[in-house]
GUKE-301426 format. One record per residue (C-alpha): x, y, z; residue number from 1. Coordinates in nm, 3 decimals, padded with zeros to 5 digits. Layout:
<kolti X="X" Y="Y" Z="Z" k="NUM"/>
...
//
This chain:
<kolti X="00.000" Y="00.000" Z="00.000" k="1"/>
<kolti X="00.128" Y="00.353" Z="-00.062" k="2"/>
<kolti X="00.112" Y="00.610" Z="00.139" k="3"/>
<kolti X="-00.108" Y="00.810" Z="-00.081" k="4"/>
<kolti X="-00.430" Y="00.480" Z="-00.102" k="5"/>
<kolti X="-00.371" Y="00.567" Z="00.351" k="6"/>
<kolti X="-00.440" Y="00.928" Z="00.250" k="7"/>
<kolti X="-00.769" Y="00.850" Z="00.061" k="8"/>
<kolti X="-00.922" Y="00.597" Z="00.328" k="9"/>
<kolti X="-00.885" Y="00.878" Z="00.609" k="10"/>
<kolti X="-01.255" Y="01.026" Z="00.614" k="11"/>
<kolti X="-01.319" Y="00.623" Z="00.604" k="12"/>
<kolti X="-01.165" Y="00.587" Z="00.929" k="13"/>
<kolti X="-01.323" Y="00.888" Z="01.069" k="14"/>
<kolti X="-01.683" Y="00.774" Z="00.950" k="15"/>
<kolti X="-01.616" Y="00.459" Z="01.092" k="16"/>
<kolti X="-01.498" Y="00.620" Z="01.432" k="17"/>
<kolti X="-01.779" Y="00.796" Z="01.452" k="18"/>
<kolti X="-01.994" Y="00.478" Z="01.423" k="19"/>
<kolti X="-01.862" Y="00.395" Z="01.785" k="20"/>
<kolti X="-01.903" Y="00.744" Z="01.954" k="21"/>
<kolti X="-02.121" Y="00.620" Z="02.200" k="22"/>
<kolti X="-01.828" Y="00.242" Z="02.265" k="23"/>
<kolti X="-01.582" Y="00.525" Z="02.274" k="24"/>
<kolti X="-01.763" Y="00.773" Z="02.532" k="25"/>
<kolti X="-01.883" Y="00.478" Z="02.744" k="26"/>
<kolti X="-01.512" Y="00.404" Z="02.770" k="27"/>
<kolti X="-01.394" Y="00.735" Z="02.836" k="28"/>
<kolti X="-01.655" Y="00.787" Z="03.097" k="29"/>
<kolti X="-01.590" Y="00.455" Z="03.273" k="30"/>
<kolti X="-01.192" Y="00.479" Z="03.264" k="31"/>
<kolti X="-01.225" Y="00.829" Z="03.431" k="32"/>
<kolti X="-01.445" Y="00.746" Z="03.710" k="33"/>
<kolti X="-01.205" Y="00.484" Z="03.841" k="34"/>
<kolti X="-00.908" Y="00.719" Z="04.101" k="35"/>
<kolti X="-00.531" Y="00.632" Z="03.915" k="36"/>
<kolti X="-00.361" Y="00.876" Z="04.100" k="37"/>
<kolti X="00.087" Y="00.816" Z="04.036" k="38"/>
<kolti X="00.118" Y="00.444" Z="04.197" k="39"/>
<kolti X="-00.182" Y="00.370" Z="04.292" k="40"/>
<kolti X="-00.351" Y="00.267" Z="03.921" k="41"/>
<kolti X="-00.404" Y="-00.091" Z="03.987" k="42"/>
<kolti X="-00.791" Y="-00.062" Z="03.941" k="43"/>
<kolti X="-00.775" Y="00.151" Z="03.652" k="44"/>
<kolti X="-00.514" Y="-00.103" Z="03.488" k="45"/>
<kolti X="-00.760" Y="-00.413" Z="03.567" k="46"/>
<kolti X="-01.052" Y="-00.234" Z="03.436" k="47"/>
<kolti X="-00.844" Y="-00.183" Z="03.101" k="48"/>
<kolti X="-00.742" Y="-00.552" Z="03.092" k="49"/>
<kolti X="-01.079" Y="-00.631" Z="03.113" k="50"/>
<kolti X="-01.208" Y="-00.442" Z="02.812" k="51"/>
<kolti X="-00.883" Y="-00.633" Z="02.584" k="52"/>
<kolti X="-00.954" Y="-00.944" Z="02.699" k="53"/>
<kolti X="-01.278" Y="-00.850" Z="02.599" k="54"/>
<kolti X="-01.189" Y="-00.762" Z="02.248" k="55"/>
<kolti X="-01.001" Y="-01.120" Z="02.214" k="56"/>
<kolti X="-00.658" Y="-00.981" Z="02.272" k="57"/>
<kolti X="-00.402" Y="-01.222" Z="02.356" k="58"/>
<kolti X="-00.156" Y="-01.196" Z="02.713" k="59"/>
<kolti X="-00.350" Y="-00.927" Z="02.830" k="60"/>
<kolti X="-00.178" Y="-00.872" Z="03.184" k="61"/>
<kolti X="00.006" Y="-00.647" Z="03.384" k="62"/>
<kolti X="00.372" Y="-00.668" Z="03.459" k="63"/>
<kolti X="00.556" Y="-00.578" Z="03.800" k="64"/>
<kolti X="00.552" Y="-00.263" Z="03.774" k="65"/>
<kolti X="00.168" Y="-00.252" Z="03.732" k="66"/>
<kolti X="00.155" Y="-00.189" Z="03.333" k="67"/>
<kolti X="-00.142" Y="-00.302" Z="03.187" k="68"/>
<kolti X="-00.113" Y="-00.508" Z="02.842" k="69"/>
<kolti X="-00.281" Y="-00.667" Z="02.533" k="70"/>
<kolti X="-00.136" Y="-00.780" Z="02.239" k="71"/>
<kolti X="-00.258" Y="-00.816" Z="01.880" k="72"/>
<kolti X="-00.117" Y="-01.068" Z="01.703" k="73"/>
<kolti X="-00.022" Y="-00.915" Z="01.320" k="74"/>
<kolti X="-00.085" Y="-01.191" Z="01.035" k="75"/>
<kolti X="00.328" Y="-01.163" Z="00.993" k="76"/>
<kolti X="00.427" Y="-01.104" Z="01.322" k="77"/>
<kolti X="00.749" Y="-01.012" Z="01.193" k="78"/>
<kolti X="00.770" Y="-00.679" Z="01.346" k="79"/>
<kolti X="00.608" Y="-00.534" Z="01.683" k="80"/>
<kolti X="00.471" Y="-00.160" Z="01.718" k="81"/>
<kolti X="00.346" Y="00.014" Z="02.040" k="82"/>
<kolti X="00.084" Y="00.228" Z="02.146" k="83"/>
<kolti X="00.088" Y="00.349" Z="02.459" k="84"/>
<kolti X="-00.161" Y="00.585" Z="02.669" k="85"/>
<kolti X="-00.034" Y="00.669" Z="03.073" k="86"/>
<kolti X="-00.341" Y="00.562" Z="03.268" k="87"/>
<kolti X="-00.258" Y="00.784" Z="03.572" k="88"/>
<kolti X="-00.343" Y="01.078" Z="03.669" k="89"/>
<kolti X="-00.266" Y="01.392" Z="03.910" k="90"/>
<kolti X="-00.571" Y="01.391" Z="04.098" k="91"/>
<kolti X="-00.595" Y="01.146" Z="04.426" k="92"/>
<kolti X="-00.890" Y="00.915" Z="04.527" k="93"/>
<kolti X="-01.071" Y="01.226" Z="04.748" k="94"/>
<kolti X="-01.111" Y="01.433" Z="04.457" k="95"/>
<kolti X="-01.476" Y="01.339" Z="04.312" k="96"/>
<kolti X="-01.454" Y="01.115" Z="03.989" k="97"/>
<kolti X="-01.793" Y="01.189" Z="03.824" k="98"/>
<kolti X="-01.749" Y="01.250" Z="03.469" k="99"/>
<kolti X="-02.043" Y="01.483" Z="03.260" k="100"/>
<kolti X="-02.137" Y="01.381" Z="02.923" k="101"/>
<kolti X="-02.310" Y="01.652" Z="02.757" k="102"/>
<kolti X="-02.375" Y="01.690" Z="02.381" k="103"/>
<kolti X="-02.125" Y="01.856" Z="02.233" k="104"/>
<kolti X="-01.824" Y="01.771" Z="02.544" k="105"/>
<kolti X="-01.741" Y="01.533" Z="02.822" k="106"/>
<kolti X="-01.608" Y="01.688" Z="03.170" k="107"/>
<kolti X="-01.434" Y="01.558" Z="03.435" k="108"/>
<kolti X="-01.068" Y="01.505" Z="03.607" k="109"/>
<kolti X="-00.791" Y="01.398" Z="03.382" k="110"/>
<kolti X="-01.027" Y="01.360" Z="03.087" k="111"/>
<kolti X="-00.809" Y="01.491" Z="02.853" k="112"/>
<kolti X="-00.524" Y="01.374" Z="03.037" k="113"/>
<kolti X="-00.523" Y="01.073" Z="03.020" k="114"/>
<kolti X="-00.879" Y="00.864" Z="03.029" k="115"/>
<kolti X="-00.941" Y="00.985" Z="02.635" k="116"/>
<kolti X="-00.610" Y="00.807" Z="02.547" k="117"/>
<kolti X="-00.696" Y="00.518" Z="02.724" k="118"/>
<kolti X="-00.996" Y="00.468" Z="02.641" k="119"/>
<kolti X="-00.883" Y="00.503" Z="02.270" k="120"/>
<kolti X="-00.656" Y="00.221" Z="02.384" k="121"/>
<kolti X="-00.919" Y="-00.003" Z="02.479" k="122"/>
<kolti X="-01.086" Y="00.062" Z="02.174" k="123"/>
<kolti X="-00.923" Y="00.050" Z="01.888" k="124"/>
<kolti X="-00.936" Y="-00.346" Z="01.884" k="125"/>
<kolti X="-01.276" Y="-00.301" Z="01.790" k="126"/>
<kolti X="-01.220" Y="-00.032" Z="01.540" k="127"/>
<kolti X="-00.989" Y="-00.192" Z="01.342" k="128"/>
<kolti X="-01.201" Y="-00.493" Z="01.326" k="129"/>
<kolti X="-01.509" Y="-00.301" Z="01.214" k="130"/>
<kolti X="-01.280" Y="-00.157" Z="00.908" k="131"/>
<kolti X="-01.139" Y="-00.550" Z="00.841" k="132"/>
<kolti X="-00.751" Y="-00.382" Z="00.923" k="133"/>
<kolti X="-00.521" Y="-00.681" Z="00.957" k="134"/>
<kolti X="-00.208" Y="-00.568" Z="01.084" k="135"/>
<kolti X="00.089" Y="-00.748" Z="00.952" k="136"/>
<kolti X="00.273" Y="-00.648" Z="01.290" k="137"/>
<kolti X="00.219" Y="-00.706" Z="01.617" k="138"/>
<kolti X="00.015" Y="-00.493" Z="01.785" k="139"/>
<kolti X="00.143" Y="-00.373" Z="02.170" k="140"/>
<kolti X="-00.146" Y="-00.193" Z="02.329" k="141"/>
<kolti X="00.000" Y="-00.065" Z="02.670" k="142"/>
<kolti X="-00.152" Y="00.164" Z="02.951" k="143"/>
<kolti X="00.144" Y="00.285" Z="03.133" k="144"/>
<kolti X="00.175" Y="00.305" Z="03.495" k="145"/>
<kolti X="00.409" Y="00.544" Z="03.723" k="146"/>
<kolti X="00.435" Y="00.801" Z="03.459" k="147"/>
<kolti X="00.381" Y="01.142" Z="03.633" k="148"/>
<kolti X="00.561" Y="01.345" Z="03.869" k="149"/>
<kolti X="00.746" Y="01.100" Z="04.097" k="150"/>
<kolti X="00.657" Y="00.807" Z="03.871" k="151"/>
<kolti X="00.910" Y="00.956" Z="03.654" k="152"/>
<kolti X="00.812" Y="00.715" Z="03.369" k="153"/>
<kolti X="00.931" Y="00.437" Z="03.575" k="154"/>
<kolti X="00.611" Y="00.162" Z="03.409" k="155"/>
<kolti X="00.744" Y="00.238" Z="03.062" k="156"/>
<kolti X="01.151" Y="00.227" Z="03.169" k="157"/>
<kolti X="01.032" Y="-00.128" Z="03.313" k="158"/>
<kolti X="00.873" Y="-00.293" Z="02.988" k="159"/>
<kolti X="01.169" Y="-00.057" Z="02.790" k="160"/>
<kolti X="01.435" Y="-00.242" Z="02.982" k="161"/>
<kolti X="01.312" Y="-00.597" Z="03.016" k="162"/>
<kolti X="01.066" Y="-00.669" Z="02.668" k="163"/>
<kolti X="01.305" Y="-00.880" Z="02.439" k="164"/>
<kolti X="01.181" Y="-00.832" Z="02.081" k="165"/>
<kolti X="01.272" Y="-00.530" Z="01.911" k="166"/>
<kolti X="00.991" Y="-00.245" Z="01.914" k="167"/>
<kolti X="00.995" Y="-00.107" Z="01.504" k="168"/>
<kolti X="00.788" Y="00.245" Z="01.601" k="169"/>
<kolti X="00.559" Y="00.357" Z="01.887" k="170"/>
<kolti X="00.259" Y="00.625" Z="01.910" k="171"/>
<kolti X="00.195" Y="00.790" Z="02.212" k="172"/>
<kolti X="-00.180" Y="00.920" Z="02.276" k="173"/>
<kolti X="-00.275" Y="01.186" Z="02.505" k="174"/>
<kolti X="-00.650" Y="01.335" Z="02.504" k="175"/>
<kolti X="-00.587" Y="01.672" Z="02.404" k="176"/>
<kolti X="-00.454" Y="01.886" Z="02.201" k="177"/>
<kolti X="-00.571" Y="01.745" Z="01.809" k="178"/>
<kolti X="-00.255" Y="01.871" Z="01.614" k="179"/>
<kolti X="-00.061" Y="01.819" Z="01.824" k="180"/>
<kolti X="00.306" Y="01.656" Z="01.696" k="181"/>
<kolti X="00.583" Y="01.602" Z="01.861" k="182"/>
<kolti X="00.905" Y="01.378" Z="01.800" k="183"/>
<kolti X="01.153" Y="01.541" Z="02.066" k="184"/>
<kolti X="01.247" Y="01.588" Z="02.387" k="185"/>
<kolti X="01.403" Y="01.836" Z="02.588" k="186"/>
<kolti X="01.633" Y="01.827" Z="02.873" k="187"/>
<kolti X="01.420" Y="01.860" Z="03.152" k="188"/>
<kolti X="01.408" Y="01.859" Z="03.591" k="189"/>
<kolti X="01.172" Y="01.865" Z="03.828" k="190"/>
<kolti X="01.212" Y="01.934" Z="04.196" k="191"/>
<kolti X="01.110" Y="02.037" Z="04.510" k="192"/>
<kolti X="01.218" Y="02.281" Z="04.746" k="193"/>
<kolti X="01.095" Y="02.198" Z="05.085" k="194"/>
<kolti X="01.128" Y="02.518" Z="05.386" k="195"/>
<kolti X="01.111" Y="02.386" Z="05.751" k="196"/>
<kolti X="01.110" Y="02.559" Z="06.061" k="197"/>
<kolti X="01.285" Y="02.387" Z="06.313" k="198"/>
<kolti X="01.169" Y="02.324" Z="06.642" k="199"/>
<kolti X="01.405" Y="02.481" Z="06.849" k="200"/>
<kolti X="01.395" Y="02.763" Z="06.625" k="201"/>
<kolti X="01.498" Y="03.083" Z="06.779" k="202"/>
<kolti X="01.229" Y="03.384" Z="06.698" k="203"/>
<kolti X="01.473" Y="03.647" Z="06.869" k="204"/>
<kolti X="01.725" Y="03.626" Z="06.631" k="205"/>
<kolti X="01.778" Y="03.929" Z="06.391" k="206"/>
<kolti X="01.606" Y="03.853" Z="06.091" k="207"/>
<kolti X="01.394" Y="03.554" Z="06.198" k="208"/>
<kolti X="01.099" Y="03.489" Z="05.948" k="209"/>
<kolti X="00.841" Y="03.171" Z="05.873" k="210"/>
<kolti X="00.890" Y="02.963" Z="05.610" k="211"/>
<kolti X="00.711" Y="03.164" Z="05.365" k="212"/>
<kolti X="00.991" Y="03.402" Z="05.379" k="213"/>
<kolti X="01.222" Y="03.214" Z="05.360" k="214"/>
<kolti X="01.130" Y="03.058" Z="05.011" k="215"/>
<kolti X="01.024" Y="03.382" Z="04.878" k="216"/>
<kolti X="01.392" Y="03.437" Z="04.948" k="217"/>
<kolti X="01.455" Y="03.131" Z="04.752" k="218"/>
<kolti X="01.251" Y="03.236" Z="04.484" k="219"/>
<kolti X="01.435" Y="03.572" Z="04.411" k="220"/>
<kolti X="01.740" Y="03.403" Z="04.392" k="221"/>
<kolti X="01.660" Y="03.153" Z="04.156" k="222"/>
<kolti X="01.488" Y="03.492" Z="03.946" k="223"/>
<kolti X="01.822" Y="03.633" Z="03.945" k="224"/>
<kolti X="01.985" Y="03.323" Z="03.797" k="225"/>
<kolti X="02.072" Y="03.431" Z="03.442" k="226"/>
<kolti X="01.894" Y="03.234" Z="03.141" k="227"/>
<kolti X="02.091" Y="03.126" Z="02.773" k="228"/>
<kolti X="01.883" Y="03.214" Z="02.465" k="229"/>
<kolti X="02.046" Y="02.978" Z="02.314" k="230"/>
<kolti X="02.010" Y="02.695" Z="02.370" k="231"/>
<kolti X="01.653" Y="02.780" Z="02.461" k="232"/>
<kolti X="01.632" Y="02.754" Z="02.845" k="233"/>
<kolti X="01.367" Y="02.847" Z="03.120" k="234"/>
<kolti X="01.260" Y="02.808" Z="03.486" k="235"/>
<kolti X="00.922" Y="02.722" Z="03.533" k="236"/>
<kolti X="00.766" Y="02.794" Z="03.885" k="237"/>
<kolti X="00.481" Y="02.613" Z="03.900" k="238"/>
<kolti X="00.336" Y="02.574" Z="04.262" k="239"/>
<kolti X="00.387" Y="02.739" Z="04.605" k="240"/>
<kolti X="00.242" Y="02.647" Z="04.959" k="241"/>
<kolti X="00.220" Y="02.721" Z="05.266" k="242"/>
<kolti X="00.100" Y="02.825" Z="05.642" k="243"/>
<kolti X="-00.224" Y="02.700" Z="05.720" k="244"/>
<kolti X="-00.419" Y="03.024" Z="05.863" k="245"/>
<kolti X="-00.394" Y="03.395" Z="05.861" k="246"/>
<kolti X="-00.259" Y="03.459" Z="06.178" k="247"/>
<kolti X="00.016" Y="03.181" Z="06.262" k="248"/>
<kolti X="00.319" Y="03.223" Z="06.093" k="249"/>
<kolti X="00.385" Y="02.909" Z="05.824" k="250"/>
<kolti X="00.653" Y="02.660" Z="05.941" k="251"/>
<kolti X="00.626" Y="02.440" Z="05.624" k="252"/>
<kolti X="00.653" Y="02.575" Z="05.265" k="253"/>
<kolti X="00.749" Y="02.400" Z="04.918" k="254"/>
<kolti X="00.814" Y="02.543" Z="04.566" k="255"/>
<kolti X="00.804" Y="02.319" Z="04.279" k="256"/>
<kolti X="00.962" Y="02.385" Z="03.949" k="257"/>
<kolti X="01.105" Y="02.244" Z="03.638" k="258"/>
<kolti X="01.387" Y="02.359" Z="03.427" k="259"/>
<kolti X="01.385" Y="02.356" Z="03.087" k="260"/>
<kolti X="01.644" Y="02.355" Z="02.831" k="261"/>
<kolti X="01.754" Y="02.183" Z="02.539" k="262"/>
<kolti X="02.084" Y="02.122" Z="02.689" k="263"/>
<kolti X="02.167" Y="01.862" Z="02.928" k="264"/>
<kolti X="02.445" Y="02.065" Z="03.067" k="265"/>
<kolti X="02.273" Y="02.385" Z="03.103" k="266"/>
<kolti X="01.993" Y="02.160" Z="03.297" k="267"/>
<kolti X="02.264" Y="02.064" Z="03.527" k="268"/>
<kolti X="02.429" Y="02.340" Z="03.537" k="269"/>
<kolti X="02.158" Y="02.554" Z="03.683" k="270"/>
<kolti X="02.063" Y="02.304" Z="03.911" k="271"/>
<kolti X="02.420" Y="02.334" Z="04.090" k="272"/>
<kolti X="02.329" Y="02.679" Z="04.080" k="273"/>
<kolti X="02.033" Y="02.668" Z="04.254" k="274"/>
<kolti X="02.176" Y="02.406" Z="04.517" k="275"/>
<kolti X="02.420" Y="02.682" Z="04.616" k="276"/>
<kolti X="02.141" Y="03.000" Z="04.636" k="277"/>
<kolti X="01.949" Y="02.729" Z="04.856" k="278"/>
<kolti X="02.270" Y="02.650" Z="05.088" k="279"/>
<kolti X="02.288" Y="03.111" Z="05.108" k="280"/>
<kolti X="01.928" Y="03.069" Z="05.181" k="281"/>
<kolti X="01.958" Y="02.823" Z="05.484" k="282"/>
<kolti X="02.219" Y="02.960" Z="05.611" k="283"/>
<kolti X="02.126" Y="03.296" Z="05.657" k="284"/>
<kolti X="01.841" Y="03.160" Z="05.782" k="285"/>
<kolti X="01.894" Y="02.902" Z="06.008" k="286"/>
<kolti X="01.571" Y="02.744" Z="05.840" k="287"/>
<kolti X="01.610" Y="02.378" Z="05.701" k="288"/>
<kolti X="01.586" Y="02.414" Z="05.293" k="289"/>
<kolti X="01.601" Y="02.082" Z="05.115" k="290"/>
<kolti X="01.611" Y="02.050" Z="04.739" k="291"/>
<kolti X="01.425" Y="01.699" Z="04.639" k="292"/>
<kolti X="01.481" Y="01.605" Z="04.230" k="293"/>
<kolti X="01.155" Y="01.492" Z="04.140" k="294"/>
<kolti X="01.198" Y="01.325" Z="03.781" k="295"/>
<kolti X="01.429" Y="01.409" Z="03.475" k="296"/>
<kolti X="01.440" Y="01.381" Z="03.095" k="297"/>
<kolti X="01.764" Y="01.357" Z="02.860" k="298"/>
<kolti X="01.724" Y="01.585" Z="02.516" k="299"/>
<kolti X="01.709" Y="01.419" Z="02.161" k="300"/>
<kolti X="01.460" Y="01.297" Z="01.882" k="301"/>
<kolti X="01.424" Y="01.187" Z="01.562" k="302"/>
<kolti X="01.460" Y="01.463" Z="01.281" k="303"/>
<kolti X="01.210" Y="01.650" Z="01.130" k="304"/>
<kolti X="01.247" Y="01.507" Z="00.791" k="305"/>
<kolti X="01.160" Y="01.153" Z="00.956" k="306"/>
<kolti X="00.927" Y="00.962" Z="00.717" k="307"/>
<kolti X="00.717" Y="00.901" Z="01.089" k="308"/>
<kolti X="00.727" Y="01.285" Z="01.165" k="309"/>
<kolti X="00.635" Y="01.377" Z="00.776" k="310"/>
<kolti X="00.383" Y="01.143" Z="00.736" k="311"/>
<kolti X="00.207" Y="01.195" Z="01.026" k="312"/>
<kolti X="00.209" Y="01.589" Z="00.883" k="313"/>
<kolti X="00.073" Y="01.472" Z="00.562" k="314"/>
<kolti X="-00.187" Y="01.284" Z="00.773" k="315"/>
<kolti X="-00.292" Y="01.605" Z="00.982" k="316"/>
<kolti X="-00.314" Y="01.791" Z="00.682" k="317"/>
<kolti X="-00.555" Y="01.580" Z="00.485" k="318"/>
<kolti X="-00.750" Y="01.584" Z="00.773" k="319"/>
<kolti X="-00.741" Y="01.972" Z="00.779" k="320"/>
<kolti X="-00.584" Y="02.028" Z="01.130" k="321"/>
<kolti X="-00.254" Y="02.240" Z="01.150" k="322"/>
<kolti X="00.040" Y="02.077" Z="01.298" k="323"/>
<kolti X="00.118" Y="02.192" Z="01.678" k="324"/>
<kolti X="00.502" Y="02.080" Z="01.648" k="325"/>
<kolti X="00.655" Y="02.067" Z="02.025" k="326"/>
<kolti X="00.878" Y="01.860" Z="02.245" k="327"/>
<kolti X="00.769" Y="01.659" Z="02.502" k="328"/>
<kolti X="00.861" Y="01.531" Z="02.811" k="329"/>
<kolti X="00.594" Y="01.248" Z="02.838" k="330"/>
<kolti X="00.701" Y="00.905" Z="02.748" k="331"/>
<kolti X="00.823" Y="00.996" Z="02.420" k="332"/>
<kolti X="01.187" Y="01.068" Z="02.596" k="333"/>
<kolti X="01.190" Y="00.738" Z="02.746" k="334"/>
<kolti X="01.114" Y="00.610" Z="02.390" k="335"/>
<kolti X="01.397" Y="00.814" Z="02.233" k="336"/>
<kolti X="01.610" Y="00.702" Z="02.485" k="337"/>
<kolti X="01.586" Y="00.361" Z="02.353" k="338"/>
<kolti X="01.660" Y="00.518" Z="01.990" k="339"/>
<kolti X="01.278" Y="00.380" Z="01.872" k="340"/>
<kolti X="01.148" Y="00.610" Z="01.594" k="341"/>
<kolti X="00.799" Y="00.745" Z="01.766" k="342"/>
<kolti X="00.581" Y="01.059" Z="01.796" k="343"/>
<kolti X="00.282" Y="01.180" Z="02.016" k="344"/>
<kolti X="-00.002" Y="01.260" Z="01.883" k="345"/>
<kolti X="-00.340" Y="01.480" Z="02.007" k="346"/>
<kolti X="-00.673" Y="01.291" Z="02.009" k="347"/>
<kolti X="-00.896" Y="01.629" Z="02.071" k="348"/>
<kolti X="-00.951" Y="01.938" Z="02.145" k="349"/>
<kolti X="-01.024" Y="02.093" Z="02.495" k="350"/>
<kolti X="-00.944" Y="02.296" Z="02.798" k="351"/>
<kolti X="-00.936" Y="02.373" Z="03.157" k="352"/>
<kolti X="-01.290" Y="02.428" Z="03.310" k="353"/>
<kolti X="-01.198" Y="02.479" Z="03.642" k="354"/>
<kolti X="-00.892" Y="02.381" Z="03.864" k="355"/>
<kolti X="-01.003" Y="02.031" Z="03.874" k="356"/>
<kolti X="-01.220" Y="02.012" Z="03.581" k="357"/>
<kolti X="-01.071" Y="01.890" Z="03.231" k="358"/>
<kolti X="-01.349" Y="01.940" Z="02.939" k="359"/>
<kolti X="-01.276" Y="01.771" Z="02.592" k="360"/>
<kolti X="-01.504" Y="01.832" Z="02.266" k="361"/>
<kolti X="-01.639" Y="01.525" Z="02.080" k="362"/>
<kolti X="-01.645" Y="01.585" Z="01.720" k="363"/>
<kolti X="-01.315" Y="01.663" Z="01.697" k="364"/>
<kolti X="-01.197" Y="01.335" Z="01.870" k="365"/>
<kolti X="-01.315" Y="01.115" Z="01.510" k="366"/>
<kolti X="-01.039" Y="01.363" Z="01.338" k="367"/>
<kolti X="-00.811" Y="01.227" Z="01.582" k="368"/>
<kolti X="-00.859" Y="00.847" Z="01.600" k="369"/>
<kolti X="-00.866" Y="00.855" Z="01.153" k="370"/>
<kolti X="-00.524" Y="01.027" Z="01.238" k="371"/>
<kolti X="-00.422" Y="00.748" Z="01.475" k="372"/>
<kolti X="-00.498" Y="00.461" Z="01.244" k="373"/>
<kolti X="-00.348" Y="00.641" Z="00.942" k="374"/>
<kolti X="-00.004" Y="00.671" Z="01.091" k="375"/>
<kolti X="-00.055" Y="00.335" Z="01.222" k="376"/>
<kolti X="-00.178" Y="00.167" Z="00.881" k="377"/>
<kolti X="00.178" Y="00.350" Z="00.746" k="378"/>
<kolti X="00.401" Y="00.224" Z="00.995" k="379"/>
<kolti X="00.277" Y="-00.111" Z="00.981" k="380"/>
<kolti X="00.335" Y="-00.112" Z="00.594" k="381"/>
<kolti X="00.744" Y="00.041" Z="00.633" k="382"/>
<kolti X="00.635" Y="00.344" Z="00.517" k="383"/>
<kolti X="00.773" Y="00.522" Z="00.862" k="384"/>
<kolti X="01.107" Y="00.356" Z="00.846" k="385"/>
<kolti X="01.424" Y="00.558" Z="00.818" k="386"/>
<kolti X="01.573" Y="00.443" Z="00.559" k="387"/>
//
């Protein structure tokens, strides 16, 4: 097949997506409900089992690590490509799980990231069956486990590290954004910064404060650190807390932030530059400041001219959806890592309703999944493969 007959079936595959809005929503709905906060997705990964074995996948199971699994067997078998959706979230079991379904949209926590991708997962068996797609390759559906924050995409470095047969190409889905394209990573960090009032802290001192001063401290030191513009580097703060009331003075406080850089050695070079502004920090202080490394990611990619990258331009185009080309620091780095050609790819559109509300838009999602099985129809056939 060329990639140009793939082009032509693409509003086929979205008609035919379209035919299972309401297998598709049920999914979505019933994947989101179920709590998968960062190492503790066991239910969510059973559930998902469930629905492969369901679709007559073969070893559908979860490994030590708690990665949930189904395999389709190709008619070759020759080759083995993976798609993979993270099936945790950042919201913990007390948060409420109900998911809305409205006409037009479906709301809830971590719908868009990730219960659209898995639930994509879940149902593409079903899909491809309806369209009589026979993969030549095997088929490695996976809902990864221990991918955020602290996970630190320790579920995928697991199956990475101890699956035998050689992976040709892997697709990571997230929910949202549709256009979405990206086939690099940067150098990223994560940490925390964790303020503590000791005890026997002595309040007479000149220049005693809470904790809260004493990371704002922290914060306007790691402001003053100075930034490259090449390569392209930032500091991301992205949360602050602390104290408890309005009239006690806060003995706790944590920053978290992320560098950013597509350098390595920049990364680590301003994080030895923060460790010293911290050390300054405590010891004028006499507070306790910690700095806790959350997670990191190495730079690198395939190139733009990639025949996985291009076609899966071509493929957005047809489709009439613009390209959204950025690096990623999902599981796409841990798949670069292992030098395996892959991109990530958009399912929908959709946005932030509230602090702990995700909303996605419907329509759009058919665009998404004809996108999905168009790259995947072209990487199946070599079509994707540098040559």
């Amino acid at each position: 097949m060329k990639f140009n007959d793939i082009r032509a079936q693409l509003a086929g595959y979205r008609e035919a997506a379209e035919s299972m809005r309401d297998i598709l929503l049920a999914n979505t709905v019933m994947i989101g409900e179920i709590p998968a906060p960062t190492f503790y997705e066991d239910q969510r990964i059973r559930f998902i089992q469930d629905r492969l074995s369901e679709c007559g996948l073969q070893n559908c199971s979860a490994d030590e690590m708690g990665n949930g699994f189904g395999i389709l067997n190709g008619s070759t078998g020759e080759r083995n490509l993976l798609l993979v959706a993270h099936a945790d979230t950042v919201f913990s079991e007390k948060v409420d799980h109900t998911i809305s379904l409205l006409a037009n949209r479906i709301m809830g926590p971590g719908v868009g990231d990730n219960s659209l991708g898995c639930a994509t997962l879940v149902s593409l068996p079903i899909l491809l069956e309806r369209l009589g797609i026979q993969l030549k390759s095997n088929l490695i559906l996976m809902a990864d486990a221990r991918s955020l924050g602290r996970g630190n995409l320790e579920g995928l470095r697991f199956f990475l590290h101890n699956h035998k047969e050689p992976i040709a190409g892997a697709i990571c889905m997230e929910g949202v954004k549709l256009g979405r394209l990206s086939y690099s990573s940067i150098g990223m960090l994560r940490a925390e910064v964790n303020v503590r009032v000791p005890e026997m802290y002595d309040w007479t001192r000149f220049g005693a404060s809470g904790a809260v001063i004493t990371l704002n401290d922290v914060i306007n030191k790691i402001n003053r650190i100075p930034l490259p513009k090449r390569p392209k580097t930032s500091i991301v703060l992205g949360s602050i807390e602390g104290g408890n009331s309005f009239n006690n003075i806060a003995t706790h406080s944590v920053l978290r932030f992320e560098i950013r850089s597509e350098s390595a050695e920049v990364v680590h070079d301003i994080l030895e530059e923060i460790r010293d502004r911290i050390t300054q920090v405590e010891l004028e202080s006499s507070a306790e400041v910690a700095l806790d490394v959350v997670s990191r990611r190495e730079p690198g990619g395939i190139d733009f001219r990639h025949p996985l990258v291009r076609h899966a331009r071509d493929i957005l185009k047809t489709l009439n959806v613009e390209p959204r080309v950025a690096p990623s620091t999902s599981e796409l780095a841990e798949l670069i890592r292992h030098k395996i050609p892959a991109v990530t790819l958009g399912l929908s559109t959709g946005r932030k309703h509230a602090e702990q509300i995700e909303e996605v838009n419907i329509d759009p999602l058919f665009d998404g999944i004809a996108q999905l099985l168009g790259l995947l129809v072209a990487m199946d056939e070599g079509l994707c493969d540098d040559h």
